[in-house]
Residue frames as qw, qx, qy, qz and C-alpha x, y, z in Angstrom:
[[0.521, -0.776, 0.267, -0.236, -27.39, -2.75, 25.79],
 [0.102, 0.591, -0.753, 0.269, -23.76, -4.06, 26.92],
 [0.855, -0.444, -0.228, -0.144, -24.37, -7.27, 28.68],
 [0.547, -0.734, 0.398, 0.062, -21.78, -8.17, 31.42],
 [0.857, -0.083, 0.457, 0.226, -19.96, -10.65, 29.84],
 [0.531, 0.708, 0.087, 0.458, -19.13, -8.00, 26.64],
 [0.010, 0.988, -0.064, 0.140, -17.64, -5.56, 29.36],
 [0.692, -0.309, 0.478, 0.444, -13.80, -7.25, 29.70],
 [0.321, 0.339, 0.557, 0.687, -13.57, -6.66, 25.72],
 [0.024, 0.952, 0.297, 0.068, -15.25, -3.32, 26.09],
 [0.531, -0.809, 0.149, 0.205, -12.76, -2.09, 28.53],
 [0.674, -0.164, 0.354, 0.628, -9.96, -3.77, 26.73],
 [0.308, 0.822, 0.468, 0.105, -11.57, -1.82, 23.57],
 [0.265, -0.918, -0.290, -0.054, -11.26, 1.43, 25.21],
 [0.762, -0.548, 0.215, 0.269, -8.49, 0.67, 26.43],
 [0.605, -0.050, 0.483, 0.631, -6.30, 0.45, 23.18],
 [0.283, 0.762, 0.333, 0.478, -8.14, 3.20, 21.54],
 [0.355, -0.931, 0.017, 0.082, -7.27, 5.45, 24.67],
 [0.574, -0.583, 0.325, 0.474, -3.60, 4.60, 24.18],
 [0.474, 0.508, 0.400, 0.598, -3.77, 5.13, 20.24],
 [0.092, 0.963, 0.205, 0.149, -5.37, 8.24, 21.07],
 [0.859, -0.390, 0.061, 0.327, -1.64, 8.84, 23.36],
 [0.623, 0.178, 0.468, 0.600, 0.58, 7.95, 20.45],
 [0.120, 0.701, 0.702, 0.033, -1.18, 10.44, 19.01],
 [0.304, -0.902, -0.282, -0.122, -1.42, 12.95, 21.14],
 [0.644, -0.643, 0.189, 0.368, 2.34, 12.94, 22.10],
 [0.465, -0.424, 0.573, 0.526, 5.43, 12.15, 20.40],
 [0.497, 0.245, 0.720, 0.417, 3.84, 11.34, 17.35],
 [0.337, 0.804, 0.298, -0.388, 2.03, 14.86, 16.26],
 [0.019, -0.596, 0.634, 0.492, 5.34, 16.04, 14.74],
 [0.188, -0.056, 0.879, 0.434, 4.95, 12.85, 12.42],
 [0.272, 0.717, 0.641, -0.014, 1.49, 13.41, 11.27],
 [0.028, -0.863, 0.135, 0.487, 2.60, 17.01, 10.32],
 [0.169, -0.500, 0.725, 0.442, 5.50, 15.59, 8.59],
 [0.359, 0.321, 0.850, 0.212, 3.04, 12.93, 6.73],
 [0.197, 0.838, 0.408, -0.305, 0.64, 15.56, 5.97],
 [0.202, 0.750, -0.428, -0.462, 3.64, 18.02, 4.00],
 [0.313, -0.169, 0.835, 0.419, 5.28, 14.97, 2.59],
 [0.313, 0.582, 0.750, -0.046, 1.19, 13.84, 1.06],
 [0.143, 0.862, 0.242, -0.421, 0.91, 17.82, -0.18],
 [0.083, 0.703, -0.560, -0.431, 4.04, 17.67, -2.29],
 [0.571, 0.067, 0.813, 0.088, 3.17, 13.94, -3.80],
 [0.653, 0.486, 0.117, -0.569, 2.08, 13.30, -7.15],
 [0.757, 0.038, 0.635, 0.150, 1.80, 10.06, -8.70],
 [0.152, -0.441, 0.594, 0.655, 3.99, 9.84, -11.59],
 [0.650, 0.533, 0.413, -0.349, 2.60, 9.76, -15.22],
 [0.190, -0.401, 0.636, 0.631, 4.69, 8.26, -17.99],
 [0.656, 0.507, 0.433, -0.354, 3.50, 8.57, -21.72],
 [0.503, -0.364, 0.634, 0.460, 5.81, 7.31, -23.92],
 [0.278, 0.353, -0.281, -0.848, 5.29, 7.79, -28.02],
 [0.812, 0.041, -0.476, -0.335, 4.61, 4.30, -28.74],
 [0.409, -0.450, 0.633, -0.478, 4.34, 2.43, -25.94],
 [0.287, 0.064, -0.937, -0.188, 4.52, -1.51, -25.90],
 [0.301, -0.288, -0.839, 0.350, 2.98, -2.08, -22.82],
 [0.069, -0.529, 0.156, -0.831, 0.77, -0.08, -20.74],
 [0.338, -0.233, -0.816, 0.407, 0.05, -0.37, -17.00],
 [0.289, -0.623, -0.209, -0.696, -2.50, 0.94, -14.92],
 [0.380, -0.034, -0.721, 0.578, -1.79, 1.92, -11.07],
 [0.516, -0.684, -0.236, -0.459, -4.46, 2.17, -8.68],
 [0.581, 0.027, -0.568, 0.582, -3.55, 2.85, -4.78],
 [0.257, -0.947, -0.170, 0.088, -3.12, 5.06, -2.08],
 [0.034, 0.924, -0.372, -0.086, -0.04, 7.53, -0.96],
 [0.793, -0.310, 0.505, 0.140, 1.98, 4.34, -1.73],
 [0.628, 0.249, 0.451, 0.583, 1.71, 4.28, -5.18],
 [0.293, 0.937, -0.040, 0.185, 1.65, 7.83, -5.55],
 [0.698, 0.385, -0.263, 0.543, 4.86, 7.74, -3.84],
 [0.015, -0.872, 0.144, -0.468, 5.09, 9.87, -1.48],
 [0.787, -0.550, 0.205, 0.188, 7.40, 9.78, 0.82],
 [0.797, 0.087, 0.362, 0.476, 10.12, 10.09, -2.05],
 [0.214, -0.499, 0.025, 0.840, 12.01, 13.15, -3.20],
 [0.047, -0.401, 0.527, 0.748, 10.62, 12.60, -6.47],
 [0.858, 0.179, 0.312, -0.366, 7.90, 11.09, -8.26],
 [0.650, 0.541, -0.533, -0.013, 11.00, 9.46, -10.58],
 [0.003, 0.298, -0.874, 0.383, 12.23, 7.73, -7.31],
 [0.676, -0.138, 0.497, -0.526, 9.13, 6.35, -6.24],
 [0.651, 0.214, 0.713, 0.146, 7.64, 2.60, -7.58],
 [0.540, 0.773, 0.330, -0.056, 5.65, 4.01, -10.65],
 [0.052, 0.974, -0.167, -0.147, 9.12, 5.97, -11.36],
 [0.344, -0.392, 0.834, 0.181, 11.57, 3.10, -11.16],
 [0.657, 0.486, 0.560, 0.136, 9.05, 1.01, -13.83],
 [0.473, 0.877, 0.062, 0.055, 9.21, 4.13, -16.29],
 [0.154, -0.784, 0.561, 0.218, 13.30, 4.01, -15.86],
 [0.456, -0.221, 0.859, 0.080, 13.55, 0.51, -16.42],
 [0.224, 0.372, 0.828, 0.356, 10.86, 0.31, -19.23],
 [0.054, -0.213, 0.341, 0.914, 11.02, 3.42, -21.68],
 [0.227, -0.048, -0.640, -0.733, 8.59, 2.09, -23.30],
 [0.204, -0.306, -0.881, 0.298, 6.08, 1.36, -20.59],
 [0.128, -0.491, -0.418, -0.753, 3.06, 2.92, -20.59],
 [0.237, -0.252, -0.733, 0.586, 2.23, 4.21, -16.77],
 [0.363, -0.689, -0.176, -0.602, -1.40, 5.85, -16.07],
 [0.331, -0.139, -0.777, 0.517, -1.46, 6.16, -12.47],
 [0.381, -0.676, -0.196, -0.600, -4.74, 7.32, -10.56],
 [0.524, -0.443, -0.608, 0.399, -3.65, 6.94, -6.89],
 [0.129, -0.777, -0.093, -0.609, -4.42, 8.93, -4.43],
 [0.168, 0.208, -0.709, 0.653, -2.81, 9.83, -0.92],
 [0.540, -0.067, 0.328, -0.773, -5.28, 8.72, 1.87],
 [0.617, 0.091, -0.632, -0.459, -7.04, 5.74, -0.36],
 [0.665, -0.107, 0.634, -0.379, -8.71, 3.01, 0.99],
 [0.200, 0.061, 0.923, 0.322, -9.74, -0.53, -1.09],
 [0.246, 0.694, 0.613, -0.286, -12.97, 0.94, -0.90],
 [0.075, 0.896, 0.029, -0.437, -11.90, 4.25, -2.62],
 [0.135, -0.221, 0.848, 0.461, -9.06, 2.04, -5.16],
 [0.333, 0.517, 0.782, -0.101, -12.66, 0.48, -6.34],
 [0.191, 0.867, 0.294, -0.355, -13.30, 3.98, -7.75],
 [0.048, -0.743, 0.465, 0.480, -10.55, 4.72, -9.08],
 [0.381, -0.041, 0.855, 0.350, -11.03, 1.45, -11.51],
 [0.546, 0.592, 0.504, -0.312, -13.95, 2.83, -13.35],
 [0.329, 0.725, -0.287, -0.532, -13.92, 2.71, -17.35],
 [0.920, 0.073, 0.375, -0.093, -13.60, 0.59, -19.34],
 [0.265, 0.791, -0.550, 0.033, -10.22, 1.04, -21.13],
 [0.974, -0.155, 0.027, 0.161, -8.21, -2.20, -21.12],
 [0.003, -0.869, 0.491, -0.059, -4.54, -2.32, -20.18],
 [0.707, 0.302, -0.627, 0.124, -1.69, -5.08, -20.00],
 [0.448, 0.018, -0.679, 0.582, -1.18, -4.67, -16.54],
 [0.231, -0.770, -0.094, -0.587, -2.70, -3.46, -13.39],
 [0.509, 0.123, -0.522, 0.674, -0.83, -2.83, -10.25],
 [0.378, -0.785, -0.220, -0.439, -3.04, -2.24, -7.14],
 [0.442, 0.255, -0.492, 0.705, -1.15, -0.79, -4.21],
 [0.471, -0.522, -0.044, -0.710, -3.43, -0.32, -0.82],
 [0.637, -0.026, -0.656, 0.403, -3.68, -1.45, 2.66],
 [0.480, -0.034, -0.447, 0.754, -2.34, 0.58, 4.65],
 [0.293, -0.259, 0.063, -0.918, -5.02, 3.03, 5.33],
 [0.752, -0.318, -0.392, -0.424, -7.64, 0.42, 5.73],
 [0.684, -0.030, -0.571, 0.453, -5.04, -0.65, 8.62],
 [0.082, 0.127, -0.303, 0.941, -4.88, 2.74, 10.31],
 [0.273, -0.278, 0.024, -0.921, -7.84, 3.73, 10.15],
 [0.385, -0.054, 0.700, -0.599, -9.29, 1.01, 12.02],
 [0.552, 0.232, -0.456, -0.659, -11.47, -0.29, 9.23],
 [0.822, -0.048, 0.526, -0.212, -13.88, -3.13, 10.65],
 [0.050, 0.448, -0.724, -0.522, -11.89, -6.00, 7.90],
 [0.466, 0.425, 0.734, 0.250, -15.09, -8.13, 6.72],
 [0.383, 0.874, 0.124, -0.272, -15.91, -4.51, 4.97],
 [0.010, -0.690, 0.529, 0.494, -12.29, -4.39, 3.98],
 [0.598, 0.050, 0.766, 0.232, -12.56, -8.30, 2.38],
 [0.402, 0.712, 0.547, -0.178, -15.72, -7.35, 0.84],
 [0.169, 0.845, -0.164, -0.480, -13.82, -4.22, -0.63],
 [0.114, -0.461, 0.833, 0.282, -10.43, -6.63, -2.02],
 [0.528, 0.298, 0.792, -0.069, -12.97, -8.47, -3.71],
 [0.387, 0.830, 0.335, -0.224, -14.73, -5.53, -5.55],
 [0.061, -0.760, 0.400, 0.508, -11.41, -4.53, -6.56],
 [0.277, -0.262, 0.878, 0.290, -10.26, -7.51, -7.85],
 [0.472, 0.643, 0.603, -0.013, -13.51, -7.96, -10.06],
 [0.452, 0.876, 0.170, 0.002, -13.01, -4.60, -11.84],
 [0.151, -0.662, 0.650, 0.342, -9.05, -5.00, -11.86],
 [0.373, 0.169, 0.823, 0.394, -9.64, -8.64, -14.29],
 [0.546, 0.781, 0.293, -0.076, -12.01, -6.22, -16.49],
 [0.171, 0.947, -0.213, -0.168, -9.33, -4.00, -16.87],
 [0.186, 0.661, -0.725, -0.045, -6.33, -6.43, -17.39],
 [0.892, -0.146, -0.391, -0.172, -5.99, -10.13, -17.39],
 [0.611, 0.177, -0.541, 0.551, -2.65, -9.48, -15.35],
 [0.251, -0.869, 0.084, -0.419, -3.74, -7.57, -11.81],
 [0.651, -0.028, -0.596, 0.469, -0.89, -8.04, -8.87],
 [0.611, -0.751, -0.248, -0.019, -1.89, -7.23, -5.16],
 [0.503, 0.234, -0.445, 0.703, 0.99, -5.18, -3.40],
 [0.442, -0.861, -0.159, -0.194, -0.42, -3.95, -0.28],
 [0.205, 0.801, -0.398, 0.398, 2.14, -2.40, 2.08],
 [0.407, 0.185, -0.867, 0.220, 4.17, -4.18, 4.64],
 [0.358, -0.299, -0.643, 0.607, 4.30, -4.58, 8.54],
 [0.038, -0.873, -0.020, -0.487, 2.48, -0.97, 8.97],
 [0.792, -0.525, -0.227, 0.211, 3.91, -2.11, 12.99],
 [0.830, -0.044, 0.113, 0.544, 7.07, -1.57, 11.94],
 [0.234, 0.699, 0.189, 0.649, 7.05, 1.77, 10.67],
 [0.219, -0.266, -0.490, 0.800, 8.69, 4.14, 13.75],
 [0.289, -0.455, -0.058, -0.840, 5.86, 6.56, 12.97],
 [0.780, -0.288, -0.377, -0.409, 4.45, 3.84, 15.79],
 [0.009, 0.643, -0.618, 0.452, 5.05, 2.86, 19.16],
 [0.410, -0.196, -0.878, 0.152, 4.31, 0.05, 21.29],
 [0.592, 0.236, 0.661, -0.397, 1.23, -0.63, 22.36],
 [0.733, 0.565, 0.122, -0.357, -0.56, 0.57, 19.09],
 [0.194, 0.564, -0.752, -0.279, 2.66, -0.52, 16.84],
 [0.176, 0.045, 0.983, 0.022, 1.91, -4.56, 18.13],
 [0.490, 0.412, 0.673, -0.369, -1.59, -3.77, 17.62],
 [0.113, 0.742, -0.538, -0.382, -0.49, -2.50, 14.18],
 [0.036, 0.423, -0.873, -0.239, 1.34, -4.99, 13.21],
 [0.374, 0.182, 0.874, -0.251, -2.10, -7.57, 14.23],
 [0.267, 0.710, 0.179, -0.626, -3.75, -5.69, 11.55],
 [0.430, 0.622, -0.491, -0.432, -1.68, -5.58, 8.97],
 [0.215, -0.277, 0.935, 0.049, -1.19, -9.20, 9.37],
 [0.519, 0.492, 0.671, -0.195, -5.19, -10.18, 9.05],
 [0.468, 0.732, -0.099, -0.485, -5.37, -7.32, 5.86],
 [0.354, 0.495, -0.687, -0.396, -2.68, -9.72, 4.07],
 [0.346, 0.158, 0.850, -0.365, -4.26, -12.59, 5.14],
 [0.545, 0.720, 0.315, -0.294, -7.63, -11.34, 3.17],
 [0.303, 0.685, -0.556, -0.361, -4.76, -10.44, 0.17],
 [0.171, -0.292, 0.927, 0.159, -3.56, -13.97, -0.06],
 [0.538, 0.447, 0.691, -0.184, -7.40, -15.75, 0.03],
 [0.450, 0.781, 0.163, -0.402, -8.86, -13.09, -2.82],
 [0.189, 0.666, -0.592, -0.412, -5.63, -13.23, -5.16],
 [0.405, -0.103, 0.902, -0.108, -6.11, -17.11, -4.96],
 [0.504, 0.464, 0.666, -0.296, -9.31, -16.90, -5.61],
 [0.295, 0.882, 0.013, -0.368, -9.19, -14.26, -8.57],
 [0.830, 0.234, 0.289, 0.415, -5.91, -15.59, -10.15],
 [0.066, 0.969, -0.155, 0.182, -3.84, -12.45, -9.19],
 [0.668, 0.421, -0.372, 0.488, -0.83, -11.76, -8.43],
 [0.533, -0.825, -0.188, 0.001, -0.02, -11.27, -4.42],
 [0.231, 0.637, -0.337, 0.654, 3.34, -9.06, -3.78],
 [0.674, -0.591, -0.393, 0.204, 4.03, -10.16, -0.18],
 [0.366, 0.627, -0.264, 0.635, 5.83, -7.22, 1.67],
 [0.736, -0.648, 0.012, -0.196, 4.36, -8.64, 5.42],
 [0.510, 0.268, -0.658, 0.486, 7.95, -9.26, 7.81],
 [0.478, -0.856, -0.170, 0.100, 7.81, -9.22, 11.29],
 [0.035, 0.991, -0.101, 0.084, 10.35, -6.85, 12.58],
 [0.746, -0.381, 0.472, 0.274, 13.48, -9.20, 12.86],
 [0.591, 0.365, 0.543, 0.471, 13.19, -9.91, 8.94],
 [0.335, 0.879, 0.339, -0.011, 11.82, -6.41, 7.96],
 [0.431, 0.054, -0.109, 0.894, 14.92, -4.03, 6.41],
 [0.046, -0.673, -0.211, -0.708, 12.52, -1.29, 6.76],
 [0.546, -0.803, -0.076, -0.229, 12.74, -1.84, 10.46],
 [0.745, -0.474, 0.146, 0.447, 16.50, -2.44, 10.75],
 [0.513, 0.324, 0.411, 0.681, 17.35, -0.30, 8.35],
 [0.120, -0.655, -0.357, 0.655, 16.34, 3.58, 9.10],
 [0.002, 0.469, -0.322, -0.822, 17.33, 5.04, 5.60],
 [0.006, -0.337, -0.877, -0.341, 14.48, 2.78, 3.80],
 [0.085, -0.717, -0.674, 0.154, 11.89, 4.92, 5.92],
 [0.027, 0.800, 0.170, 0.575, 10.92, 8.89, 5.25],
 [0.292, 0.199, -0.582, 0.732, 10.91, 11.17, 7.48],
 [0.659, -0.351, -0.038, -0.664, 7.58, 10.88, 8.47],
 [0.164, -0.198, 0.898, -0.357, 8.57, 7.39, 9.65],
 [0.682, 0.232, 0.439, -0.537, 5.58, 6.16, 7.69],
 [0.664, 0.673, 0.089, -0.313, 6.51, 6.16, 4.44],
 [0.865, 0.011, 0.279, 0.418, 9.09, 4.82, 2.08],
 [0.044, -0.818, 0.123, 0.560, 11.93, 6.91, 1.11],
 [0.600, 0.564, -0.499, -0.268, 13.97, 6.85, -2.61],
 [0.042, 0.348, -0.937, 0.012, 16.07, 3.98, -0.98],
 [0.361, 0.107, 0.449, -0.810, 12.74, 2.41, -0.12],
 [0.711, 0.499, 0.151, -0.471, 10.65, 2.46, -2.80],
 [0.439, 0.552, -0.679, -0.203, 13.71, 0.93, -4.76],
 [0.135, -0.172, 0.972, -0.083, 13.63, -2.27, -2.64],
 [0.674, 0.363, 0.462, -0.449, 9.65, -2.45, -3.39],
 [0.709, 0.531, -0.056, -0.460, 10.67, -2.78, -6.88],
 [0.077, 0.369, -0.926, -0.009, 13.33, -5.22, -6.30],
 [0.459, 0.016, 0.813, -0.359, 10.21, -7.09, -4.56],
 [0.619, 0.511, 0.383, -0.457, 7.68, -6.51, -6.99],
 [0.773, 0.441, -0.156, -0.428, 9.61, -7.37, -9.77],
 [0.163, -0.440, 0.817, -0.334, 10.93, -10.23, -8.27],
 [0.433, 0.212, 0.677, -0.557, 7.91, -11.78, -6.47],
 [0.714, 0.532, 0.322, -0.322, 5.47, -11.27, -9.49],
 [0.575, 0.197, 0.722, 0.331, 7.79, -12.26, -12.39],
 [0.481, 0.756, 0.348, -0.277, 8.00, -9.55, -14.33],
 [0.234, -0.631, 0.441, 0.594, 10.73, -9.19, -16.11],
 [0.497, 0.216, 0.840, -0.019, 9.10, -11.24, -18.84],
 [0.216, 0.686, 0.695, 0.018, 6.67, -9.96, -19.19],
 [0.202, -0.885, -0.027, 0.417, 7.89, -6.15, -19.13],
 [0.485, -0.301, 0.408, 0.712, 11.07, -6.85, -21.73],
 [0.223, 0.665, 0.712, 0.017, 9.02, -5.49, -24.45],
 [0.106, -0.987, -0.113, -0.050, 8.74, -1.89, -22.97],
 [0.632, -0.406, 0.170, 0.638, 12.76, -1.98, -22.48]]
């Protein structure tokens, strides 16, 4: 039973799910449509070079399958296999993923040089209560160091920021995606990963001052997009190094 003193934070509760529901319910259907075709035509690129120096393994949601890009050669996983020919790329994302559901996708016991876990951004939307999400970015990060001694965290930015969102739920958004990298920063610490920051607030973010970085769902990165993630990501984590190899 509710006591009295829980029913301010009920209400408020209620309150911010009633105006998600809104968002929703209004302006935004057309973009859920548009996220939905964009997710049906994805498919996470798969490069298998004859002798491959390197080989990476990408685990994710519709991030690292790309979608949101005209191409699965434009997306991340598509710009690595341009830049490094020789780069072995398995890629099991899936559009929709959770950390919970990236966890699955790590089973086997095949070792790789690299693993490159892209996720977030669902576990943001969908409301996901975030000690289950910690708990999850843990479990990953255990059976990402079986599979590779190298594993680098890239979870997706601001979600806030992303016009598929509006104010209210955008700020509430944006409070979200802030605690989810928050839990990315502790666990990579701990775990001796690699963390791929891509949190801005919406002054700094080009993906919010910038319109041609974002699909047309307004969720997703587009080709211009996904090219600045790999400016970040091999940037941030220092790979060129490690990667020259697969050139």
């Amino acid at each position: 039973m509710t006591s009295p003193s829980s029913w301010p934070w009920t209400l408020l509760l209620a309150g911010l799910v009633a105006l998600a529901l809104l968002a929703v319910s209004g302006c935004a259907v057309w973009r859920i449509g548009q996220a939905g075709d964009l997710a049906r035509r994805s498919e996470p690129l798969q490069h298998t070079p004859a002798r491959p120096a390197l080989r990476l393994l990408i685990v994710g949601d519709s991030t690292a399958v790309g979608t949101g890009a005209s191409a699965p050669q434009a997306s991340l996983a598509g710009w690595l296999a341009r830049e490094y020919p020789r780069l072995r790329i398995d890629n099991r994302a899936r559009d929709g993923a959770t950390f919970a559901e990236v966890a699955e996708q790590l089973g086997g016991q095949e070792r790789h040089d690299l693993v490159l876990v892209q996720a977030g951004g669902n576990d943001v939307i969908r409301l996901r209560n975030m000690d289950s999400v910690a708990a999850d970015i843990e479990r990953v990060l255990v059976l990402a160091k079986a599979r590779a001694d190298r594993v680098i965290l890239m979870p997706a930015g601001n979600v806030g920021n992303a016009p598929f969102f509006d104010p209210p739920v955008s700020w509430w958004m944006s409070s979200r995606a802030r605690t989810l990298h928050e839990l990315v920063r502790e666990a990579v610490q701990r775990h001796g990963a690699v963390y791929v920051n891509l949190y801005k607030e919406k002054a700094e973010d080009p993906f919010a001052q910038q319109p041609g970085l974002n699909a047309v769902d307004g969720l997703h990165p587009s080709d211009a997009g996904y090219r600045v993630w790999f400016t970040e990501l091999m940037t941030q984590a220092a790979l060129a190094p490690l990667l020259a190899p697969a050139r």
